[in-house]
N, C-alpha and C positions, 0 to 999 in steps of 0.2 A: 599643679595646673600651669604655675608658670613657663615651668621646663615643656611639657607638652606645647604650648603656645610658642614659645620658642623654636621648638621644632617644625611645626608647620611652617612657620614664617620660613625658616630654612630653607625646608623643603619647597616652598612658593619659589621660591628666590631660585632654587637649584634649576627647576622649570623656567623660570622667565631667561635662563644664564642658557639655554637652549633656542629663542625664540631668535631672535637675530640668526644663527643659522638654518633652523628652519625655514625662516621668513627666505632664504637667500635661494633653496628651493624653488619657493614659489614665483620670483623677483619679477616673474611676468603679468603676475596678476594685478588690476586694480587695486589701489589700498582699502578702498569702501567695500569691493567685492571680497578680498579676502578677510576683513577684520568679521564681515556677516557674515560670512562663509563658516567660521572658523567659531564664533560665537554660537553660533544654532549648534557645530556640533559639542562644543562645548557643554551646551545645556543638555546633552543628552546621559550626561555624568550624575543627575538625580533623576529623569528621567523615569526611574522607578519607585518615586516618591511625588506623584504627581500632586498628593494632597496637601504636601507642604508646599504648596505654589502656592495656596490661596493665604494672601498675605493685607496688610489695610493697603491702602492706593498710596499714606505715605511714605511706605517700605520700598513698594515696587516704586514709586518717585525716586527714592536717591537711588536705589540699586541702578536704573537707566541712567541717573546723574552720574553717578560713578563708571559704570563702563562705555556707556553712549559718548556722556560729555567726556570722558580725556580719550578715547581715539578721533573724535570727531575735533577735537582742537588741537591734536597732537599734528594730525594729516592736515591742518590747513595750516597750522605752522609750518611745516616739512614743505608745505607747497610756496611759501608768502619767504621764506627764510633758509640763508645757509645751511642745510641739515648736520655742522657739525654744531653752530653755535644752537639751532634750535634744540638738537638733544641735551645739550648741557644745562638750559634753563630751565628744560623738561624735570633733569635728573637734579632737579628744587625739592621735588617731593617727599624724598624720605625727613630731607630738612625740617622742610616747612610741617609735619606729621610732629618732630619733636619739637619744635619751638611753641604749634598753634594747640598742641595740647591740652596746656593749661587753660584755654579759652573756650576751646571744643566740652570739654568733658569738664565738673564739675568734683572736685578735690584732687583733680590732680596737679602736681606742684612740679615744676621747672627746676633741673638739679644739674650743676655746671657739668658734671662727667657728661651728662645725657648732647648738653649742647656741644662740648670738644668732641665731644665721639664723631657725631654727625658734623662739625667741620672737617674733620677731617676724611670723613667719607669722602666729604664734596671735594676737596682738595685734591685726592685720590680719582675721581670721577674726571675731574676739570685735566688730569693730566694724560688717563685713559681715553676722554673723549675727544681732544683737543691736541693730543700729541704734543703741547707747550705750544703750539700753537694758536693764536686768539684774536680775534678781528670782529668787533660790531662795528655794523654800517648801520647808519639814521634809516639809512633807506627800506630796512626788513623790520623796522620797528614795531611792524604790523605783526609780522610775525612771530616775532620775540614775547608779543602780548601773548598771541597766542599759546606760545610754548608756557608759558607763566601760567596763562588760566590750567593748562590742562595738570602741572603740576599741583596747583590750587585746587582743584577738583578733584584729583586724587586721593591728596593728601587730606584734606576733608572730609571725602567719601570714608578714607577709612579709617578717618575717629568716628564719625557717625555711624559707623555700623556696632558699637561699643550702645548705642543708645538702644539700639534693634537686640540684644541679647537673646532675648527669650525666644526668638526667631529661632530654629533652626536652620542649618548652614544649607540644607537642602534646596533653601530659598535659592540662590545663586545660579540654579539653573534656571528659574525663569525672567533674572536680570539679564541671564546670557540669551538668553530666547528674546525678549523685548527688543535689550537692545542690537541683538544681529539684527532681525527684522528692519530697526532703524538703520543699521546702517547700511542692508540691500536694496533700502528705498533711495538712498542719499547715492546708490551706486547707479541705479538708473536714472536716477535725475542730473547727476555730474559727471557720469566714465563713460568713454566708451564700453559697448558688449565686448566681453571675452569667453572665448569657449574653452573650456579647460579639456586638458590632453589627461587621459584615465591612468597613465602614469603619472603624474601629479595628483592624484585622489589620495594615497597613503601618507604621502607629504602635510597634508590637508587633513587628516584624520589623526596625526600622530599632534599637528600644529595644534586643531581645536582639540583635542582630549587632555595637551599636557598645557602648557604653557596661555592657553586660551582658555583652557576648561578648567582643568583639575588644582590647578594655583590657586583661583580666585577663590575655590569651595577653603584651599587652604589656608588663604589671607583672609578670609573671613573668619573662619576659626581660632586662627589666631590675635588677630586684632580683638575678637570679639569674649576671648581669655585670656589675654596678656597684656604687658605694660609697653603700652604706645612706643613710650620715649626708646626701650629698648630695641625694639622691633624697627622703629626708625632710623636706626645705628646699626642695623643688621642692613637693611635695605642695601645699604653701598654694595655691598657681594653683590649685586644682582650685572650689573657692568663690569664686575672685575670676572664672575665667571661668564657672562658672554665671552669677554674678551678673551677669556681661557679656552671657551671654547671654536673659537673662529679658530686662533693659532692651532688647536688640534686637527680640527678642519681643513687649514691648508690655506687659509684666509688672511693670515698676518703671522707675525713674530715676536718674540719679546725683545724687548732692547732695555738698556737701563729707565726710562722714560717707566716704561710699563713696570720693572722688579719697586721703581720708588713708588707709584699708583698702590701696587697690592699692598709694600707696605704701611701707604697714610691708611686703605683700606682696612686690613685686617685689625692692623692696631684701634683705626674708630669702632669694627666690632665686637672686638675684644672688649675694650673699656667702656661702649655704651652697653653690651650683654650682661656684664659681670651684676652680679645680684647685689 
């Protein structure tokens, strides 16, 4: 079961390692408009499981906590702050997954490999995301909160989904269904209207099915059979293969910066996977 849990998580990861180019597709759209956009189709990946929706109110609670609350604190980070330092405090969460473990979830115990693993993600990540380059202002400090809560919220949400077990992973479409809902309310109450051009539709369907949809049913599966701490040491891949994939894309290059990134990377998930 381990190894299976492992593998979703991967495979989440392989998905999310596409979402930054995708997103770059749509770069016209509202953030609020596309994150609910991309959410509703999301939820249409159980869809054929409608009776697994019907869940207690405090499941569907954290499931909207978990996807509502970190796009909706990710994007007012990105709006209040730098978007390279905001992603970086964003990309806390696999961290903070392995250190808040032991406090989340009930016998499980903090094992130094698990925590070097996940520095050195982050390490990897801060070099990926930041180019070596680093500069906090006092003055986005607002936003720096922000990028923190949405890491916090993540990384929470998915020890708590470890409490939901017996849940079926089906559930996940209608956290995707709730919270698009919120956040196409949150788009006509803060963006302006945009009308999407019908070549941009496939964009928008490949976004929510893979990276918006079909992850989440993933990371729930796996969080919800596997050991946190390792899965939180796996996370780092998720920035190193975007970043693999923009370069293949035509979006960037490798330079020595990025060959030292992959390997603080792969080594933290090497050493945080190993059984």
């Amino acid at each position: 079961m381990q190894r299976a849990a492992l593998l979703a998580a991967l495979a989440a990861i392989a998905l999310w390692g596409v979402l930054a180019a995708l997103s770059l597709k749509l770069r016209g759209w509202p953030p609020f408009l596309l994150a609910g956009a991309a959410l509703a189709v999301g939820s249409l990946c159980s869809i054929h499981r409608l009776r697994a929706w019907r869940v207690p109110g405090r499941a569907l609670a954290l499931g909207v906590y978990g996807l509502f609350g970190f796009h909706f604190l990710l994007f007012v980070a990105l709006r209040l702050a730098p978007p390279v330092e905001a992603n970086l405090v964003n990309y806390l969460w696999p961290l903070l997954i392995v250190v808040l473990a032991p406090l989340v979830l009930p016998g499980v115990t903090l094992r130094a490999r698990h925590v070097v693993a996940a520095l050195l993600g982050f390490a990897g990540a801060t070099l990926l995301v930041t180019g070596g380059k680093l500069g906090f202002a006092g003055e986005y400090a607002l936003g720096y909160a922000a990028a923190l809560g949405s890491a916090l919220v993540w990384s929470t949400y998915s020890l708590a989904t470890k409490r939901f077990a017996s849940l079926p992973t089906a559930t996940i479409g209608l956290y995707c269904a709730a919270s698009g809902a919120l956040a196409l309310a949150c788009h006509f109450l803060f963006e302006p209207r945009y009308v999407p051009a019908l070549a941009e539709l496939p964009w928008l369907l490949a976004l929510g099915l893979g990276p918006m949809g079909a992850a989440f049913f993933l990371w729930d599966y796996a969080l919800k059979r596997g050991d946190p701490r390792a899965i939180g040491a796996l996370a780092y891949l998720a920035p190193l293969a975007s970043t693999l994939v923009l370069v293949a894309a035509g979006e960037g290059s490798l330079g020595p910066l990025t060959l030292a990134a992959m390997a603080l990377i792969i080594g933290g998930a090497v050493l945080g996977g190993r059984a």
